[in-house]
VMD Tcl script that builds the backbone (N, CA, C; Angstrom):
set m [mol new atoms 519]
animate dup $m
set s [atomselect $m all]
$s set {name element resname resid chain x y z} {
  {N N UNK 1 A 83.408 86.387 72.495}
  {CA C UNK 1 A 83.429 87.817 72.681}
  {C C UNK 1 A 83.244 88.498 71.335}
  {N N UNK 2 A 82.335 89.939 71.097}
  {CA C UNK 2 A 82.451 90.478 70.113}
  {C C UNK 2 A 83.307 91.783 69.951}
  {N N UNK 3 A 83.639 92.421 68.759}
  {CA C UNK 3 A 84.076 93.714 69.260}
  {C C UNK 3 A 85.822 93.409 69.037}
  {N N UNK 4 A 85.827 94.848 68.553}
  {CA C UNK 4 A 87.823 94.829 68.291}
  {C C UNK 4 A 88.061 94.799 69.720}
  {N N UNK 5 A 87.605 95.552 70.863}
  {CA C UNK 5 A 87.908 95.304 72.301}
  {C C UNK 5 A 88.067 93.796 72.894}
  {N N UNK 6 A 87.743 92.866 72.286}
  {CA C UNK 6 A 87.594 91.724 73.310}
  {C C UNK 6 A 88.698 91.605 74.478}
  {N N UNK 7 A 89.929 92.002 74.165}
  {CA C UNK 7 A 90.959 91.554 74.717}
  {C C UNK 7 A 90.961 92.490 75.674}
  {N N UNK 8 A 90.372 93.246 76.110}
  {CA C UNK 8 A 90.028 94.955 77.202}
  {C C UNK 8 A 89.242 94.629 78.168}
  {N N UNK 9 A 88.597 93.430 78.157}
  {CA C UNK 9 A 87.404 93.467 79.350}
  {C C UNK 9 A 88.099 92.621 80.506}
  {N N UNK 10 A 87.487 92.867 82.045}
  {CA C UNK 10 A 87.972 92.438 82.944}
  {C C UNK 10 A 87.159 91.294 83.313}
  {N N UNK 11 A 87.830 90.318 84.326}
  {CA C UNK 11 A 87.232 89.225 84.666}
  {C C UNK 11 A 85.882 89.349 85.086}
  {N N UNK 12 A 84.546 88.660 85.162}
  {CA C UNK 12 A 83.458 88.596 85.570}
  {C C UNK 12 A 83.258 88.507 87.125}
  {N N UNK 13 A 82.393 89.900 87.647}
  {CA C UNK 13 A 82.656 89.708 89.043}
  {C C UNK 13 A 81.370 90.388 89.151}
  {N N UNK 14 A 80.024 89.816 89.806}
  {CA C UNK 14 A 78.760 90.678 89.748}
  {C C UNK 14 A 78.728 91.670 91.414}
  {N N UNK 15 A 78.110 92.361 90.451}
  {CA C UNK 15 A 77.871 93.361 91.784}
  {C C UNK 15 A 76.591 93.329 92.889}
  {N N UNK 16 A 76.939 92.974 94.204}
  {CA C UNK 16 A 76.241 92.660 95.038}
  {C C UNK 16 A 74.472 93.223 95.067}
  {N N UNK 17 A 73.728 92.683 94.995}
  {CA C UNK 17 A 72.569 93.006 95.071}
  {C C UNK 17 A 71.959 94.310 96.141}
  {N N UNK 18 A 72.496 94.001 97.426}
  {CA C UNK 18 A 71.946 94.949 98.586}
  {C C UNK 18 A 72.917 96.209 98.291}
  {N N UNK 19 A 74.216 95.970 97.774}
  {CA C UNK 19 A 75.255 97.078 97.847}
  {C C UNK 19 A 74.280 97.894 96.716}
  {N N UNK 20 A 73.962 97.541 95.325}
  {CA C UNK 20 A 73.407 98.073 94.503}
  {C C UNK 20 A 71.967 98.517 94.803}
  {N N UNK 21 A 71.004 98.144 95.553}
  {CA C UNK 21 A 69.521 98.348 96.311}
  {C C UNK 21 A 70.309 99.752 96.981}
  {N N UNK 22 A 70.889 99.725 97.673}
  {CA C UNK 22 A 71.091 101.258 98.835}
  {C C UNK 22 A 71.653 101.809 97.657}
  {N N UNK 23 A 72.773 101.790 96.915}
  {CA C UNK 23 A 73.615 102.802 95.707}
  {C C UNK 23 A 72.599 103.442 94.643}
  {N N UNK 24 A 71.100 102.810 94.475}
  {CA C UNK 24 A 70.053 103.216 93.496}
  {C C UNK 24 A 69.455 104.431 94.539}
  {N N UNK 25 A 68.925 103.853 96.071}
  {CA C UNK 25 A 68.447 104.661 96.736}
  {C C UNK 25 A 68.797 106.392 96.884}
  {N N UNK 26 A 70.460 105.913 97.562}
  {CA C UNK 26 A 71.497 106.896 97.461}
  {C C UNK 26 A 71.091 108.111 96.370}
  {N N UNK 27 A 71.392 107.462 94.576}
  {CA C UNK 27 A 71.342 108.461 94.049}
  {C C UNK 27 A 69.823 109.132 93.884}
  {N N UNK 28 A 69.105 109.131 94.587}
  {CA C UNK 28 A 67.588 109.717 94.130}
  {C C UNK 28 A 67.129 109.894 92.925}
  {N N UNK 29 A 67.264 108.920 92.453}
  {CA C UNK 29 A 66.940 108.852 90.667}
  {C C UNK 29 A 65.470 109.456 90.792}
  {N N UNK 30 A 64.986 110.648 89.654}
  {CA C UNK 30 A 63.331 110.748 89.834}
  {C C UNK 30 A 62.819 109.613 88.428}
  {N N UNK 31 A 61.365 108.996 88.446}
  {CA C UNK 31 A 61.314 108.054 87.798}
  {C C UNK 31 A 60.866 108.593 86.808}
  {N N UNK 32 A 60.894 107.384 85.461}
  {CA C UNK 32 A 60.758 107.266 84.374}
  {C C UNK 32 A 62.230 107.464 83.083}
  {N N UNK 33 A 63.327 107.753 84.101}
  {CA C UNK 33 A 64.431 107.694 83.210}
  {C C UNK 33 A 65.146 106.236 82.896}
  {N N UNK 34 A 65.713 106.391 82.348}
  {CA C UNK 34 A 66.564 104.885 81.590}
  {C C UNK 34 A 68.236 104.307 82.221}
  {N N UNK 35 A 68.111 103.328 82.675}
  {CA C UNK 35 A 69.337 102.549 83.268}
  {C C UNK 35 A 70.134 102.034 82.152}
  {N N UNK 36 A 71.600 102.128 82.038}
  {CA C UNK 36 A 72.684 101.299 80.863}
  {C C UNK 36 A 73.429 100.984 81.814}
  {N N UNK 37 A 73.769 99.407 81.758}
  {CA C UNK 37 A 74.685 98.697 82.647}
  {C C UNK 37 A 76.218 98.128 81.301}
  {N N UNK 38 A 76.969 98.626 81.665}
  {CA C UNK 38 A 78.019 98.365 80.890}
  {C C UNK 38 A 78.479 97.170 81.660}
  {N N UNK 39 A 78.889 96.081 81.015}
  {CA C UNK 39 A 79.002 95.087 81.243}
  {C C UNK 39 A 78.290 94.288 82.042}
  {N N UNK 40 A 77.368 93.809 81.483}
  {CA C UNK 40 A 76.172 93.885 82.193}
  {C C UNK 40 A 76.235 92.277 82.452}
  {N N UNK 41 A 76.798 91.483 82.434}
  {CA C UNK 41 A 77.100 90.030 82.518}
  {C C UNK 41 A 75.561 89.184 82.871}
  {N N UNK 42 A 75.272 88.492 83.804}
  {CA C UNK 42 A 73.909 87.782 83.842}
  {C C UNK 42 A 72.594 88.120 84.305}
  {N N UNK 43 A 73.199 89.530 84.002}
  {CA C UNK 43 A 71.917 90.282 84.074}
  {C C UNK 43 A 71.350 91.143 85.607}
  {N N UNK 44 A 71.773 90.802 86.761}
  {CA C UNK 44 A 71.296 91.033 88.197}
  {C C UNK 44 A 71.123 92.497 88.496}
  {N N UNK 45 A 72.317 93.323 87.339}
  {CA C UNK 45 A 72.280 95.039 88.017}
  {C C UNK 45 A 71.097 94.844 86.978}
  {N N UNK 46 A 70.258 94.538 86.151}
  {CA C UNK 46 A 69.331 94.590 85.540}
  {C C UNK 46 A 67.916 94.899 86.292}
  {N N UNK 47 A 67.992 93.479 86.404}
  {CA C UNK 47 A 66.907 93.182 87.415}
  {C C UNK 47 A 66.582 93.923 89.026}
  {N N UNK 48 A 67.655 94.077 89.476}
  {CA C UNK 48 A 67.311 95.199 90.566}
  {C C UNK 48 A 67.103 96.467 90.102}
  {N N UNK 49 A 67.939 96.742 89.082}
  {CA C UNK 49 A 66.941 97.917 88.594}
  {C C UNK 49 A 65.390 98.011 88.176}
  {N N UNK 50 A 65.010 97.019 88.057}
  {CA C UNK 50 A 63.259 96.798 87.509}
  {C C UNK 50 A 62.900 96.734 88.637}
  {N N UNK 51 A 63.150 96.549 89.887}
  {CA C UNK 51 A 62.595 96.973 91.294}
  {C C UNK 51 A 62.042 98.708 91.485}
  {N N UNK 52 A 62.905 99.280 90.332}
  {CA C UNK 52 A 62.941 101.028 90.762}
  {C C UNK 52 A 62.377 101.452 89.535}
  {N N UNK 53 A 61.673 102.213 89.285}
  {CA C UNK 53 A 60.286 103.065 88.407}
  {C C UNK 53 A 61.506 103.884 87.249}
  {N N UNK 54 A 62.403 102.819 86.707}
  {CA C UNK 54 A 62.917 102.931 85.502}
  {C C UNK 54 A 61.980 102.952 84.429}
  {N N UNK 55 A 62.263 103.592 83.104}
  {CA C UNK 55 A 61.361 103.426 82.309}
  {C C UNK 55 A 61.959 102.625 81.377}
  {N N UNK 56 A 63.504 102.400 81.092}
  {CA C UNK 56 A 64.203 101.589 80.199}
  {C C UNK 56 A 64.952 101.106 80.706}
  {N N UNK 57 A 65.825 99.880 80.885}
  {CA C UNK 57 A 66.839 99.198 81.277}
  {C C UNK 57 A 67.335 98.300 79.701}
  {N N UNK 58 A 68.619 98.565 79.785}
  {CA C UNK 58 A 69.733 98.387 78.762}
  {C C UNK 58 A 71.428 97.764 79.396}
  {N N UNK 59 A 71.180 96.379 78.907}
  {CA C UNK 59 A 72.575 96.020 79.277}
  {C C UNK 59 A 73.410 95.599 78.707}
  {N N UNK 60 A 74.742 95.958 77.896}
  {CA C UNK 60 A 75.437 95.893 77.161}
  {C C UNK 60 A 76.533 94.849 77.624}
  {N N UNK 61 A 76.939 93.980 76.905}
  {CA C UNK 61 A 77.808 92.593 77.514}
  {C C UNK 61 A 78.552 92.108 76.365}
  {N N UNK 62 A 79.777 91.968 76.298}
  {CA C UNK 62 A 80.517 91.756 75.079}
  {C C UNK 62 A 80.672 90.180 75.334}
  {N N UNK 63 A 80.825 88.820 76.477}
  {CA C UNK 63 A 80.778 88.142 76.169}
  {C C UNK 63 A 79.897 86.768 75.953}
  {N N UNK 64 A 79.837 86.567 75.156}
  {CA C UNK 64 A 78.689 85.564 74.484}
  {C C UNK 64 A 78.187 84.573 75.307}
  {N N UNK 65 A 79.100 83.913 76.243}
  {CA C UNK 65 A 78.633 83.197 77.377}
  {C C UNK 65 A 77.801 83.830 78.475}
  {N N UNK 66 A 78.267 84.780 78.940}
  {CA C UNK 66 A 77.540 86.252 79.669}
  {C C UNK 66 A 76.268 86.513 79.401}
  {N N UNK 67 A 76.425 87.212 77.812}
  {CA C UNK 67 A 75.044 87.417 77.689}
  {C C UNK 67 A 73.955 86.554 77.483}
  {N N UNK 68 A 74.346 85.246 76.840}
  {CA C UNK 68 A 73.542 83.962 76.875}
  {C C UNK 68 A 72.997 83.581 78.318}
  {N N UNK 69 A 73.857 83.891 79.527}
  {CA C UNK 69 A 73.365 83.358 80.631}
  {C C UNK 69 A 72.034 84.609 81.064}
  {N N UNK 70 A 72.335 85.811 80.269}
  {CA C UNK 70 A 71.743 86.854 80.890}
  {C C UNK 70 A 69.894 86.722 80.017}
  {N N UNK 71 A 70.264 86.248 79.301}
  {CA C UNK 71 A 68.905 85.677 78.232}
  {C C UNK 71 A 68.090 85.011 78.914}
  {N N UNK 72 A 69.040 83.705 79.658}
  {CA C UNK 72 A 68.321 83.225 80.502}
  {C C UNK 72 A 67.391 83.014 81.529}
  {N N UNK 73 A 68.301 83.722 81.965}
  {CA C UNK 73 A 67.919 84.751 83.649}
  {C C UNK 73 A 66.446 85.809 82.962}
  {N N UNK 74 A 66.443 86.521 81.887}
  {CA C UNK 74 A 65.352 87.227 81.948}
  {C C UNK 74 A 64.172 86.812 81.578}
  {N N UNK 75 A 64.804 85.695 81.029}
  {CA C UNK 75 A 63.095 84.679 80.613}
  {C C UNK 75 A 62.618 84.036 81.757}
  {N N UNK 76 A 63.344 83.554 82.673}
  {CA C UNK 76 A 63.061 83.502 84.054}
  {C C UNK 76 A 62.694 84.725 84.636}
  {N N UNK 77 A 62.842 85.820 84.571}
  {CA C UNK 77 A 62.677 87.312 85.191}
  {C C UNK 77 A 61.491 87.649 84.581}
  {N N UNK 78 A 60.817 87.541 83.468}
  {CA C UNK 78 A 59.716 87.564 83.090}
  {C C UNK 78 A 58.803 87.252 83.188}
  {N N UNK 79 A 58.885 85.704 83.458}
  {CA C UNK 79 A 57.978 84.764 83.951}
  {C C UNK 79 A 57.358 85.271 85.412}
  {N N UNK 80 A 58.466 85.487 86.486}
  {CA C UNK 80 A 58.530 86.493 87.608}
  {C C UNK 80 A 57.679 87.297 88.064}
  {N N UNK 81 A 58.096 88.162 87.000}
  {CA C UNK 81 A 57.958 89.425 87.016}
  {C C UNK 81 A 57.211 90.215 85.557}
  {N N UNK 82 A 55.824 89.991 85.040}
  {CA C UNK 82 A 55.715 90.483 83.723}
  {C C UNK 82 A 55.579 91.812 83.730}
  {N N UNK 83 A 55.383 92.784 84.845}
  {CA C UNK 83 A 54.881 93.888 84.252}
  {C C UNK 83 A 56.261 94.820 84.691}
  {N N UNK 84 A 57.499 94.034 84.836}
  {CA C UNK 84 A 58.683 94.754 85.082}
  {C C UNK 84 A 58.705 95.877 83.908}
  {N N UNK 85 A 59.348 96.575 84.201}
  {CA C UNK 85 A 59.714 97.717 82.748}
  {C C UNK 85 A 61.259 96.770 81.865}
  {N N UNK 86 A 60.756 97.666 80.483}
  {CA C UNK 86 A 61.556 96.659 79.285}
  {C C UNK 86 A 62.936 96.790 79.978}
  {N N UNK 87 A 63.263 95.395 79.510}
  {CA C UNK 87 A 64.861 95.411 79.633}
  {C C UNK 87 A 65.542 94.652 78.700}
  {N N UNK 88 A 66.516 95.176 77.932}
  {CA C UNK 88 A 67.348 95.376 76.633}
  {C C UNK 88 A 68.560 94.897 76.842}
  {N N UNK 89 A 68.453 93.480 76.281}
  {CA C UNK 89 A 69.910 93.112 76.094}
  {C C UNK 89 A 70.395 93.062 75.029}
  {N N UNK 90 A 71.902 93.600 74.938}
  {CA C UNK 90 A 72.522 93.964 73.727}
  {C C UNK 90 A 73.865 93.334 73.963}
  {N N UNK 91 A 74.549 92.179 72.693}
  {CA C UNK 91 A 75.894 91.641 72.860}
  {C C UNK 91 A 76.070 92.415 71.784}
  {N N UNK 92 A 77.057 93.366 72.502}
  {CA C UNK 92 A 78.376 93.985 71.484}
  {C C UNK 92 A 79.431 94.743 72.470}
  {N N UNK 93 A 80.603 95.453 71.193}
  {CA C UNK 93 A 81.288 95.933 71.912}
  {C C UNK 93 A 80.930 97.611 72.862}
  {N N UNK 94 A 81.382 97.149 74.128}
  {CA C UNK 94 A 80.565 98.866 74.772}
  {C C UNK 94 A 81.506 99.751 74.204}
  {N N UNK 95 A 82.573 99.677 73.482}
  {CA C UNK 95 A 83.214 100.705 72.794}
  {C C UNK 95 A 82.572 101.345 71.708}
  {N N UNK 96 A 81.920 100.615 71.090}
  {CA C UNK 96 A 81.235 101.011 70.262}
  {C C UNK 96 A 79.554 101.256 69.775}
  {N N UNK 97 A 79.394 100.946 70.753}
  {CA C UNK 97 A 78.080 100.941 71.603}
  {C C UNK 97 A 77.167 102.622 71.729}
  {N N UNK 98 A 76.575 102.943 70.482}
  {CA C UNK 98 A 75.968 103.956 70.563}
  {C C UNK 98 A 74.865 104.397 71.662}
  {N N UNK 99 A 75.171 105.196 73.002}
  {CA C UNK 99 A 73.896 105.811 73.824}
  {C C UNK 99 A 73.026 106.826 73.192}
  {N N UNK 100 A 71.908 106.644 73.637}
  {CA C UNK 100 A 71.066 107.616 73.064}
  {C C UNK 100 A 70.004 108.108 73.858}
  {N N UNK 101 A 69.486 108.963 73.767}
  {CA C UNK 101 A 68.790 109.851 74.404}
  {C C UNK 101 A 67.584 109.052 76.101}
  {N N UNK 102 A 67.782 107.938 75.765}
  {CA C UNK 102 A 66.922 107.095 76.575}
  {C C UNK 102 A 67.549 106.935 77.879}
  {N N UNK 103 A 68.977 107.040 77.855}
  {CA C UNK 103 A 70.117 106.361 79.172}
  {C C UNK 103 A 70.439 107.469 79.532}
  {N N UNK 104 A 70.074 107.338 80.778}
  {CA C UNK 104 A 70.669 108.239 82.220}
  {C C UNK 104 A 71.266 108.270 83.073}
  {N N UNK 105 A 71.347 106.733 83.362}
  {CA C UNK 105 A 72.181 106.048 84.744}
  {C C UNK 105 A 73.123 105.526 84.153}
  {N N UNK 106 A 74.250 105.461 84.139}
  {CA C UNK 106 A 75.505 104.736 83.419}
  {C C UNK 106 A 75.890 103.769 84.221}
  {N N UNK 107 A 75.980 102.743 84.022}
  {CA C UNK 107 A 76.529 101.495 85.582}
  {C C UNK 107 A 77.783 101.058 85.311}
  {N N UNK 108 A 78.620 100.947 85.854}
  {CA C UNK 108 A 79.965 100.472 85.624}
  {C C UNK 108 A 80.607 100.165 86.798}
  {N N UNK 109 A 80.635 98.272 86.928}
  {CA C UNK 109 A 81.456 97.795 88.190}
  {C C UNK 109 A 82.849 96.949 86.933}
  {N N UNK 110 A 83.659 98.145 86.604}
  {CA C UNK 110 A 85.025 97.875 86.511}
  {C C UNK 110 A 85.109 96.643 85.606}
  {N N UNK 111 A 84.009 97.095 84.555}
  {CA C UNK 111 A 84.004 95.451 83.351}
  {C C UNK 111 A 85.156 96.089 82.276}
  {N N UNK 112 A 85.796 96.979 82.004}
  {CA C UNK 112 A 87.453 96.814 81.123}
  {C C UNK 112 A 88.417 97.855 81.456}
  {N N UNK 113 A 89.148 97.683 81.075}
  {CA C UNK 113 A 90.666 98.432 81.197}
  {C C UNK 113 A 90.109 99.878 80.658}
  {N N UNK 114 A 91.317 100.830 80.628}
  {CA C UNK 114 A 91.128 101.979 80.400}
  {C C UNK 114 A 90.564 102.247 78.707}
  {N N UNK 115 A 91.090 101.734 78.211}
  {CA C UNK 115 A 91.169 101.877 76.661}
  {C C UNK 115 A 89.544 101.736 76.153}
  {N N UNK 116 A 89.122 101.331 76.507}
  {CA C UNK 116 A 87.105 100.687 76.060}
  {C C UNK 116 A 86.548 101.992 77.503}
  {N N UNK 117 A 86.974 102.128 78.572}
  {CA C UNK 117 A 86.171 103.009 79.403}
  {C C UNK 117 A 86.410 104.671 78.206}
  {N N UNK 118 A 87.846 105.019 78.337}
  {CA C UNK 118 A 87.813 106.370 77.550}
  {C C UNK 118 A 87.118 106.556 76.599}
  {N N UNK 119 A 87.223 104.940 75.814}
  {CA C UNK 119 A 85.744 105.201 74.474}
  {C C UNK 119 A 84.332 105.584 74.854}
  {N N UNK 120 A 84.010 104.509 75.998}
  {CA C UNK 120 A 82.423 104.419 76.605}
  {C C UNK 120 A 82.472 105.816 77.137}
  {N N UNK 121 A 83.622 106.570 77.880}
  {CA C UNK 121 A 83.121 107.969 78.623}
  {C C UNK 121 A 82.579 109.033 77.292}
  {N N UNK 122 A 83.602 108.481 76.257}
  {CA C UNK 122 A 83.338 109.023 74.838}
  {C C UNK 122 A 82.071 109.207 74.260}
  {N N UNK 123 A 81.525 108.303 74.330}
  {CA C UNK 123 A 79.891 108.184 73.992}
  {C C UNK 123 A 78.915 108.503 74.669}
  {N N UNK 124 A 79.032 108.567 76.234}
  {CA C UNK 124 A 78.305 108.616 77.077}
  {C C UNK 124 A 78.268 110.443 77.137}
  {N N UNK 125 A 79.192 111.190 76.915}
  {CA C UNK 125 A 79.526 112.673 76.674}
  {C C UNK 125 A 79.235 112.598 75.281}
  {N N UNK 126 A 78.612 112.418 74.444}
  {CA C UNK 126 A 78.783 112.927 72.670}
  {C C UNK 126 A 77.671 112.892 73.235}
  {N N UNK 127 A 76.652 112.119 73.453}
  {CA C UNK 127 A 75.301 111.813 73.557}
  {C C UNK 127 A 74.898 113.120 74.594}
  {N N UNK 128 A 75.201 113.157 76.039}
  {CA C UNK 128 A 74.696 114.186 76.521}
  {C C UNK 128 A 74.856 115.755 75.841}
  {N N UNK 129 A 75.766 115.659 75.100}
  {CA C UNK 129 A 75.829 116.958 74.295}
  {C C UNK 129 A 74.929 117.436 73.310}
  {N N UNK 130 A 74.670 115.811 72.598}
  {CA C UNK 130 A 74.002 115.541 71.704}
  {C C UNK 130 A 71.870 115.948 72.181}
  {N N UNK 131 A 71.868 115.662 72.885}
  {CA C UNK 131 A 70.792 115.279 73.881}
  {C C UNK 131 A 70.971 115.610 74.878}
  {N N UNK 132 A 70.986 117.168 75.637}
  {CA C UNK 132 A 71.616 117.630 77.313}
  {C C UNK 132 A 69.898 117.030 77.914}
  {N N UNK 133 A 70.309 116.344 79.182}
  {CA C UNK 133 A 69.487 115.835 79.753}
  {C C UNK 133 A 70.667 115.368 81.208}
  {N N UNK 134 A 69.440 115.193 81.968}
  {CA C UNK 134 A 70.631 114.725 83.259}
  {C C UNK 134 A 71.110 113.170 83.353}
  {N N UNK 135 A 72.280 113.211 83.852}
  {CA C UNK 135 A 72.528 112.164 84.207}
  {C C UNK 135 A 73.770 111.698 85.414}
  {N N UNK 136 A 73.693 110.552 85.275}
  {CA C UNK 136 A 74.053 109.960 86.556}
  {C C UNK 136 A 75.451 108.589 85.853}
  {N N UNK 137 A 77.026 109.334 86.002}
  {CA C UNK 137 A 77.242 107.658 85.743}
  {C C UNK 137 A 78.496 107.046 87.086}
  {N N UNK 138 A 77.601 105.956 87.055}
  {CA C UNK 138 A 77.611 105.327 88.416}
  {C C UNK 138 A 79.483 103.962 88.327}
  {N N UNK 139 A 80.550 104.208 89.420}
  {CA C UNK 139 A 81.073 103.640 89.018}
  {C C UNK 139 A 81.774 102.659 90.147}
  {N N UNK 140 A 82.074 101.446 89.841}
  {CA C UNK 140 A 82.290 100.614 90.752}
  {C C UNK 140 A 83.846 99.946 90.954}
  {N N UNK 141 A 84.870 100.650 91.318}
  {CA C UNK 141 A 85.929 99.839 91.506}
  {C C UNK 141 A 87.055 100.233 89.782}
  {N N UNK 142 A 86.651 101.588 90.141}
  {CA C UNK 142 A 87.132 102.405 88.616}
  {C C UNK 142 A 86.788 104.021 89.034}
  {N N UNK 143 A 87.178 104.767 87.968}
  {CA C UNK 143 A 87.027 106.328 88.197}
  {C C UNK 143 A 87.550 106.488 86.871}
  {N N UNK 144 A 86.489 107.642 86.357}
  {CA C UNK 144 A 86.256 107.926 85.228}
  {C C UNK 144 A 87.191 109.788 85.254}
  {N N UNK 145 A 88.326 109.320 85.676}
  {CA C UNK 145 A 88.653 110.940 85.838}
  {C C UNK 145 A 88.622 112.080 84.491}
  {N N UNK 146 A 88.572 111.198 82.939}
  {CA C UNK 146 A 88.426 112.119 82.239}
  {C C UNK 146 A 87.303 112.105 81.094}
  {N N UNK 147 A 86.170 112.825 82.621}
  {CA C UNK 147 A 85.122 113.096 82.140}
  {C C UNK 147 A 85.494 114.616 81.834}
  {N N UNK 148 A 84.492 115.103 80.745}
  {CA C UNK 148 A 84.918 116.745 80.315}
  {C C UNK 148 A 84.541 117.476 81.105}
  {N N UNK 149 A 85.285 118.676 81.554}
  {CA C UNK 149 A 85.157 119.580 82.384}
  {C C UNK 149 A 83.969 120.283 82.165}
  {N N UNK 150 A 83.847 120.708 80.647}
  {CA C UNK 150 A 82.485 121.591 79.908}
  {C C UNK 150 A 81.094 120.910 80.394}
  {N N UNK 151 A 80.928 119.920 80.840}
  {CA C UNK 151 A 79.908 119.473 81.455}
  {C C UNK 151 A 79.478 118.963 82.587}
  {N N UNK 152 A 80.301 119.841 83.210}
  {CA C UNK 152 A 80.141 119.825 84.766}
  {C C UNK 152 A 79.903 118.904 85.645}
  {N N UNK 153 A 80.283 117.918 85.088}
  {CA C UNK 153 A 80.100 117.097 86.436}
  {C C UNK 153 A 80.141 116.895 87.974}
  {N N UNK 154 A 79.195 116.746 88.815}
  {CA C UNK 154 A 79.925 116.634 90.490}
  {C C UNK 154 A 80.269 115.303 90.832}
  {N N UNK 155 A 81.428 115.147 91.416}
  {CA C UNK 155 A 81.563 113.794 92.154}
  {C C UNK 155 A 81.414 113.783 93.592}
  {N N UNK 156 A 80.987 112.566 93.551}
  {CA C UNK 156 A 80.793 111.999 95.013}
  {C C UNK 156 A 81.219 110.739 95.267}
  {N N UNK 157 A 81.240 110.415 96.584}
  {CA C UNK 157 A 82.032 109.268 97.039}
  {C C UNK 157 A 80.977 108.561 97.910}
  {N N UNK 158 A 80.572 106.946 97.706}
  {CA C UNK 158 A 80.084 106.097 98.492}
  {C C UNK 158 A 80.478 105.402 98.652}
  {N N UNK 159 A 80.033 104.823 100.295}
  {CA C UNK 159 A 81.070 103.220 100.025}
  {C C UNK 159 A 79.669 102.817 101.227}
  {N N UNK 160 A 79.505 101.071 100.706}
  {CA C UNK 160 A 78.540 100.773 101.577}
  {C C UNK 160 A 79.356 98.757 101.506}
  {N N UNK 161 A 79.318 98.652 103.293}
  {CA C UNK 161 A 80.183 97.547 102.958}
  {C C UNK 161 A 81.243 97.453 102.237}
  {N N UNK 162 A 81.323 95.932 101.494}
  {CA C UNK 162 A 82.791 96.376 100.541}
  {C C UNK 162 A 82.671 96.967 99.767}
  {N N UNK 163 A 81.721 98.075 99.198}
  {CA C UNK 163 A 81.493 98.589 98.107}
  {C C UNK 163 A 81.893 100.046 97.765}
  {N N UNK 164 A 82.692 100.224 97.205}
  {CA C UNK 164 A 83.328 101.725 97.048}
  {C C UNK 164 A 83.171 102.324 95.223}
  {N N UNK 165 A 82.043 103.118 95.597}
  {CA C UNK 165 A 81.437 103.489 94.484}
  {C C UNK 165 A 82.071 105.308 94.316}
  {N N UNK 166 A 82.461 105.494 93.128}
  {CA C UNK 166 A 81.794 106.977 92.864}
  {C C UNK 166 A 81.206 106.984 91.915}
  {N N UNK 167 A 80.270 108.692 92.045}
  {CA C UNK 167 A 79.331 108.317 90.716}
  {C C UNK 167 A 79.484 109.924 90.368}
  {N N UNK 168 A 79.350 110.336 89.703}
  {CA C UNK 168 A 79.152 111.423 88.831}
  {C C UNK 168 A 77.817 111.893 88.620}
  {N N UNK 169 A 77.771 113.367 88.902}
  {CA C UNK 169 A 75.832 113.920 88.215}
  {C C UNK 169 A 76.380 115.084 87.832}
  {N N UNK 170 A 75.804 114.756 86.289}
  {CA C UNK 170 A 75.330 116.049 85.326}
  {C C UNK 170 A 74.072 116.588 85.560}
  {N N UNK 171 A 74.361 117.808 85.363}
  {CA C UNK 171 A 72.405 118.864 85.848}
  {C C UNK 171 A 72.984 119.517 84.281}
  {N N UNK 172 A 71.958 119.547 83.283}
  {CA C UNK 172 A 72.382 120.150 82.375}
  {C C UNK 172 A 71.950 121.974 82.477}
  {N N UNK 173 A 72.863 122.140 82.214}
  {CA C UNK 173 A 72.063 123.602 82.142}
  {C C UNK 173 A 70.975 124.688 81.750}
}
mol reanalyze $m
mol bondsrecalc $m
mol representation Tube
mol addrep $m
C-alpha cells in the first residue's frame, strides 16, 4: 500500500458489472467527459466505463497488489479492445490524489473509512471550484454527506438489485 492512509482503506469488494452498466445509463452522462474511480482495484469499473463515449478514464488504487492486477487486466483490455478511450492507472494515496479539470464522474463503491473520503470530497470540491464544470459523484455503499452546500449539489437515490447507490450532480452555475 502507498500513502500515509494505508491503514483507511476498506476490504476489496468489486462492483458488479450490470449494477454499474444501468447506474452509467441512469446518470445520462453527455459524452466526452472524464470518469475517476477511487479505488479502483482490478480495474472492471474501468473497463465498463470504456463501453460509454468517455473521453478519459482514471483509476486511482492505493494497493500494490490491486493495482498490479489492474495492469494486467488492461493489457488484456487493450489487446480487446484498442480503440477503447485512454485509461489511467494511478497507485497512490486517493487522499492525496490531485483531480483536475478532466474528471467528472467520481466513482466510489465504499474503498475507505471516513478520514481519506473527507480528504477525497476535499479535492474533488477544490477542483470544481477551481475549474466549475459539471459533475457527477457517484457513491456505492457510503454517503458523502459533507459535500459543501455553496455548490449545490442534488441528491438522488438508486438502488438496482443489491445495489444501493447515491450520487450527487453539480450544474455549475
Amino acid at each position: 500500500m502507498v500513502g500515509a492512509h494505508a491503514d483507511h482503506g476498506r476490504a476489496y469488494h468489486p462492483t458488479r458489472a450490470r449494477h454499474l452498466r444501468r447506474l452509467l445509463d441512469a446518470l445520462d452522462v453527455p459524452p466526452g467527459l472524464g470518469l475517476l474511480d477511487y479505488g479502483s482495484g482490478k480495474g472492471m469499473v474501468l473497463f465498463v466505463a470504456a463501453e460509454r463515449p468517455f473521453a478519459r478514464i482514471t483509476g486511482v488504487e492505493h494497493a500494490r497488489a490491486l493495482h498490479a492486477a489492474a495492469e494486467r487486466n488492461l493489457a488484456t483490455f487493450r489487446r480487446r479492445r484498442p480503440s477503447a478511450p485512454p485509461i489511467h492507472l494511478v497507485h497512490a494515496d486517493a487522499a492525496a490524489f490531485e483531480v483536475g479539470p478532466e474528471h467528472h464522474v467520481f466513482y466510489l463503491f465504499n474503498p475507505f473509512d471516513d478520514v481519506v473520503l473527507s480528504a477525497v470530497v476535499g479535492q474533488i470540491t477544490a477542483s470544481l471550484r477551481r475549474w466549475p464544470r459539471p459533475a457527477w459523484v457517484v457513491l456505492n455503499k457510503t454517503d458523502a454527506a459533507d459535500l459543501p452546500a455553496d455548490l449545490a449539489f442534488e441528491r438522488h437515490e438508486w438502488r438496482y438489485g443489491s445495489a444501493d447507490f447515491v450520487w450527487y450532480r453539480h450544474r455549475p452555475a
